[in-house]
Each structure stands twice: as structure tokens, then as C-alpha cells.
N, C-alpha and C positions, 0 to 999 in steps of 0.2 A: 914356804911352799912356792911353787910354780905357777903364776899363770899368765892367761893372756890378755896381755895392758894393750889397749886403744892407746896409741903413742900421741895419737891425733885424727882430727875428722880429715877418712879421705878414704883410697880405695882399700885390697887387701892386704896392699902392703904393709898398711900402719898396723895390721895386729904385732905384734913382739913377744915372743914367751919370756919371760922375767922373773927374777926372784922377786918375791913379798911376802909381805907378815902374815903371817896365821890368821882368818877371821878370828873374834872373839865371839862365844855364843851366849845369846840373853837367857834369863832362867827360864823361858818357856821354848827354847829352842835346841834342837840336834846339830853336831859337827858330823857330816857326812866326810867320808874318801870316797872322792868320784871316783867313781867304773868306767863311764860314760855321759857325756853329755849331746845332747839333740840343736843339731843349726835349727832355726825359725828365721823366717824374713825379717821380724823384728832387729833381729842382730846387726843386720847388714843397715838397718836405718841408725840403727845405737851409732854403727862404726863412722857413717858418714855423718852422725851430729844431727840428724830430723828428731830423732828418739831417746833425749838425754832418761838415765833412770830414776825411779822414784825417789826423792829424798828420805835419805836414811838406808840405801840398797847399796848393794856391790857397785862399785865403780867397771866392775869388771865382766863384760857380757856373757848372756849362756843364760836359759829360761826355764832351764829343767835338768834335771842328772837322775840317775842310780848311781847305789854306789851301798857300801857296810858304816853302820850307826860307829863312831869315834868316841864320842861325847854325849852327855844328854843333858839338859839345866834343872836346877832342883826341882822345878815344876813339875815336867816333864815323866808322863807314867807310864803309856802307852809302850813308848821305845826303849830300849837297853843297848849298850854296848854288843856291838857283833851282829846286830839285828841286821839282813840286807835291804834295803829299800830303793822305793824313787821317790822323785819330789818335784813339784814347782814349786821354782824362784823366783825369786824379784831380780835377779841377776847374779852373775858371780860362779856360774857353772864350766866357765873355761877353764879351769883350775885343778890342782890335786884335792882339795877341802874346800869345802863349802856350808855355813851356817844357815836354818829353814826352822822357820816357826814348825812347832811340831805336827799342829793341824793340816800343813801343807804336807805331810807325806805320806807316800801310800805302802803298803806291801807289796813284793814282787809278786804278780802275779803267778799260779802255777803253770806251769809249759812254756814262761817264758822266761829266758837266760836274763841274766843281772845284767849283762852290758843290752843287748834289743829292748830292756825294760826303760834305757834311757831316755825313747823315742816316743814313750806313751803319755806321761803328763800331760804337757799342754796339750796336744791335739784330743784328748780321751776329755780334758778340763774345757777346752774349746767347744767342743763341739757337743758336749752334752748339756752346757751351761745355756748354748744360744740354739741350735737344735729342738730340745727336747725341754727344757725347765722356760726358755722364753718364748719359743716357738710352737711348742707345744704338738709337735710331728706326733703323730698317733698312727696306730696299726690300721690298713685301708686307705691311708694318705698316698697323695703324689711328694715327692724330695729333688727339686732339682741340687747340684753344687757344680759350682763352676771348678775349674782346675782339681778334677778329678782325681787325677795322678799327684796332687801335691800329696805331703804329710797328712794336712787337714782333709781331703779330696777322700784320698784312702781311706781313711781311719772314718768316716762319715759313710761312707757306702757300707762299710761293712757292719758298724751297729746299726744305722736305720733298716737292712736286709733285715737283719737280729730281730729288728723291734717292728718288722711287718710291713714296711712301707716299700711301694713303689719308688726306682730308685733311677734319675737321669744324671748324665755329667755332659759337663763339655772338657774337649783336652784340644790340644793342638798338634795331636801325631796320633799316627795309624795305631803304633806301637803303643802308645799310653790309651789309645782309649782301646785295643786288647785284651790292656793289665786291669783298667776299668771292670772289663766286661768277666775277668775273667776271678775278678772279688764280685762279681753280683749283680753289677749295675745292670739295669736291665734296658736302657737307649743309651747311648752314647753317640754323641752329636761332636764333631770336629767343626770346634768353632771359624776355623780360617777357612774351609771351604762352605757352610751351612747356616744359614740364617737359624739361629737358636732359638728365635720365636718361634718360627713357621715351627720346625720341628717339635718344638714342646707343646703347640696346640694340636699338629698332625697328631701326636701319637696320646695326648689326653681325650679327643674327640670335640675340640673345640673348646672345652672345660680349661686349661692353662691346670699348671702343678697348685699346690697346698702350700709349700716350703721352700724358698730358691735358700742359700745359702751363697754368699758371694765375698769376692775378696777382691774385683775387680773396681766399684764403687761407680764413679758421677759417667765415665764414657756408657755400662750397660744400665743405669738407673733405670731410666726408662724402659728400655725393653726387658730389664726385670718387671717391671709394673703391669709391662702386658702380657707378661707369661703369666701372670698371678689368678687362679680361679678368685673363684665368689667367698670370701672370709680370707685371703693369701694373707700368709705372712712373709716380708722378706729383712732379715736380715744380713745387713752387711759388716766387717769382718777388716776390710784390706781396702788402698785406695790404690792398687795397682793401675788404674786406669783415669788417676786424677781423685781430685778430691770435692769439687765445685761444679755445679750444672744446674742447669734446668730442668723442671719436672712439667707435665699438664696436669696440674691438679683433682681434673676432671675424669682423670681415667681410678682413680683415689676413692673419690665418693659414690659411684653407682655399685661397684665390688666390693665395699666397706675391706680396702687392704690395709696392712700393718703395715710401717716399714719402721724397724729397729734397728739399732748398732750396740755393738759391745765389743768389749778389750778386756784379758784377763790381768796387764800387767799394775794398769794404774787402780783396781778393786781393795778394799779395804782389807787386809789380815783375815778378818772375820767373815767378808761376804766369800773370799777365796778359801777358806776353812770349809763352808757350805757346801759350795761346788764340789771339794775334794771329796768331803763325804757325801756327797750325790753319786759322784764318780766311782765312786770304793761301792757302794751298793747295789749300783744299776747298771755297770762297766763291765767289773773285775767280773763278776758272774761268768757274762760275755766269752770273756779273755781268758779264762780258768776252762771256758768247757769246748775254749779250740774254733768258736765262730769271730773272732776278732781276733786278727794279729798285727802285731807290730811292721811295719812293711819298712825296710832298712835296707837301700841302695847303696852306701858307701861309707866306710868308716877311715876317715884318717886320724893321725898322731895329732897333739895338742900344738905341736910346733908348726904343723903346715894346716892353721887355722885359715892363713890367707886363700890357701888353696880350696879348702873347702867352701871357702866364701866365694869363690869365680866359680866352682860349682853349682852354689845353689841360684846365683844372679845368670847363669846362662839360662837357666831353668830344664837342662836335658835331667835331669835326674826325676824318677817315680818314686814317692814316699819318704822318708827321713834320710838326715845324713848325718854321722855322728863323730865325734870327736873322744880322742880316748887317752889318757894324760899317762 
């Protein structure tokens, strides 16, 4: 089969589409033919060597695909040959075929096409996992999320609308925080001209939000911690903005705030089985009756991966970008 080999750590030059061996699949695992596979920022750290993959995973990047069941392992009862699905992976979705414990896959959701189904795992796996099962967002809550207009941004406004919560973002263009406003968000703050606290306390009444969701890390730590009401939870996601900083501890203990991390790629087979089926129960509903969609900016061919990669490192694009072998 075909895919796309990291030649070496550096920019998008180094992706290469290349012949290789056929994954082999374990008895509890399906052989997908991708449809489609979904960029994540993860990728772009894989390519540059920040982000080596878990031992025992594809050598070869991509975090998620659709695609129609190949193969299934004698485990394996759920799936059959011909079945169309999606999945998170541990890596290995830049490719024509791809192997996935059977627990990580999901059913195409209805109304949404096999190859747009690419674009939903991890973000739908993301953000219900650290959201809603760690964070615990509940209906009558405030939700801020920073980069509104990403994959995660998107796909986050529009199940927390779903599930009743007040909903802020921040973007960094007039045009993304539109597309914000126009899945539901109900403030949308432009981080390069607006101080993000003042605004989050303006429009809560001095209260701060319930939920930040961030991907930014140690530059907004803090002024996450003072957007935070009384019980806040913040978790972060991404260290776009560094990874090391100082906090005042003291703004911590009179708001008794949370502050968690989480990562879907390095999670156990079994805790990411979990997730799936959280996701499959509390999501696909969602997604099946038309209030969650897959928000899909651009699709390129599997051979101008590099390209797609200067795509998503400029950051102009709103929601997914996909790759199609």
C-alpha cells in the first residue's frame, strides 16, 4: 500500500508518499481502506520529532480515518467485512489501510458522508472525554474554548450548545469568530485586539465561566485562572503558547479551581475503548439528528500531505482538513 513516511524530523517537505507493507491486524483488531483521514496539530509535532508515537503504533502519522471494514480478527464480532466506519488511531492514517483495535471504532454517523466522517474521532473523542466526562460541563453552565474556529473550537461549541451551556470562544479574525458565532457561540472575543478576561468577566457579571477549554497552555495559564468562577474547571489540551510558567497559587485556593490535562494519544487501548463508547452514546445522537456537524475546510490528495501541513501551521483555515489517499 501507499503511504505517508516522515523521511525525517523537519518541515513539510519531509512527508513522501511511498510504497509499504500492508499493516498486519491482531485478533481483536479491523483492517480499514481509508476514505479519509483528518490533519490534528499532533502531526505536525510527530513530523518535526517533539511527538515520537506510542510504542507498538504506526510509524506513520494520521490520528483518525473513515474508511469500509477490509478485514476483521477472530475476536472481533461487532464489525464484518464491508461495514463503513471511522476510528481513532494511534497513528498510521496517512495511508491506503490501516489496523484499529476494534473498540476504537465508530459507526458512520447518519447525514454524515464516509469521507466528512473522517474529521469527527478525535475531536468528538477530545472533547467529550475532557469537556464533559473530566470536566464535567453541565446544562446552565458558562464554556469558554480558546481557538474557536480550530477542529476542536468547532466541534466544542456545537455539542456544549447541544448539551445547554453557555458558550464563549476566542479566535483571532473577524471571519473565524462569524463562523463561531454563526455554530452558536454566543460571545466571541478576538483575542489580538480584546483582553479575554475583562471580556469573560464583562459578559458573566463578574462571575468568570464554569469550563475554559485551552490549547494555548503556560503564556494564558493564568488569565485562565482568573476567568475561572467559584468551583472552575480548566482544562488544557495544547502547549501552543509554551509549556512552563508560573502560576499565583493564591488565586487557586479562595475559588477552590480545577486545573487538569489530558491527551488522547498516549491513553491505554482500554481507557480509549471508554471514551469511544461514551462518544458513540452521548455524540452520534447529536450528529445523527443534524445539531453537530463535521466542519471540513479543505481536502487534499495523500501525496500533497506537505501541503496540507503549511496549511494547518499558518492557521487560516476554520475546522478540519482532510486528506484523501
Amino acid at each position: 500500500m501507499k503511504a505517508v513516511v516522515i523521511t525525517t524530523a523537519g518541515g513539510p517537505d519531509v512527508l513522501q508518499l511511498q510504497q509499504v507493507d500492508d499493516p498486519e491486524i491482531r485478533d481483536d483488531e479491523v483492517l480499514i481502506k481509508v476514505e479519509a483521514t483528518a490533519l490534528n496539530r499532533a502531526d505536525t509535532l510527530q513530523r518535526k520529532g517533539s511527538y515520537p508515537p506510542p510504542k507498538g503504533a504506526s510509524p506513520y502519522p494520521g490520528l483518525e480515518c473513515s474508511g469500509t471494514v477490509l478485514a476483521v480478527g477472530k475476536d472481533v464480532s461487532r464489525w464484518k467485512v464491508g461495514d463503513q466506519v471511522c476510528a481513532l488511531l494511534n497513528g498510521g492514517g496517512y495511508a491506503e489501510k490501516v489496523a484499529v483495535p476494534a473498540g476504537h471504532v465508530l459507526p458512520i454517523p447518519p447525514g454524515v458522508s464516509l469521507k466528512d466522517a473522517a474529521g469527527l474521532p478525535e475531536v468528538a473523542c477530545t472533547v467529550w472525554s475532557t469537556v464533559f466526562m473530566m470536566s464535567r460541563l453541565s446544562a446552565g453552565e458558562t464554556f469558554l474554548v480558546h481557538g474557536g474556529s480550530s477542529g476542536i473550537g468547532t466541534f466544542a461549541i456545537q455539542i456544549a450548545k447541544d448539551k445547554g451551556a453557555t458558550v464563549l470562544v476566542t479566535a483571532g479574525s473577524e471571519e473565524k469568530l462569524a463562523f463561531c458565532k454563526k455554530l452558536g457561540a454566543d460571545v466571541c472575543i478576538n483575542y489580538k485586539t480584546e483582553d479575554f478576561v475583562a471580556r469573560v468577566k464583562e459578559e458573566t457579571g463578574g462571575k468568570g465561566v464554569d469550563v475554559i477549554l485551552d490549547c494555548i497552555g503556560a503564556s494564558y495559564l493564568q488569565r485562565n485562572l482568573n476567568s475561572l468562577n467559584f468551583d472552575g474547571r480548566l482544562c488544557i489540551i495544547g502547549f501552543q503558547g509554551g509549556a512552563v510558567t508560573e502560576i499565583k497559587l493564591n488565586t487557586l485556593l479562595p475559588k477552590r479551581l480545577t486545573v487538569q490535562g489530558a491527551a488522547l494519544r498516549p491513553r491505554s487501548p482500554e481507557n480509549k475503548a471508554v471514551v469511544v463508547s461514551e462518544v458513540e452514546n452521548n455524540v452520534w445522537p447529536a450528529v445523527a439528528a443534524g445539531k453537530v456537524k463535521p466542519i471540513i475546510y479543505k481536502s487534499f490528495p495523500l501525496f500533497e500531505a506537505g501541503e496540507a501541513h503549511r496549511l494547518m501551521e499558518s492557521s487560516e483555515h476554520i475546522g478540519k482538513i482532510l486528506l484523501v489517499p
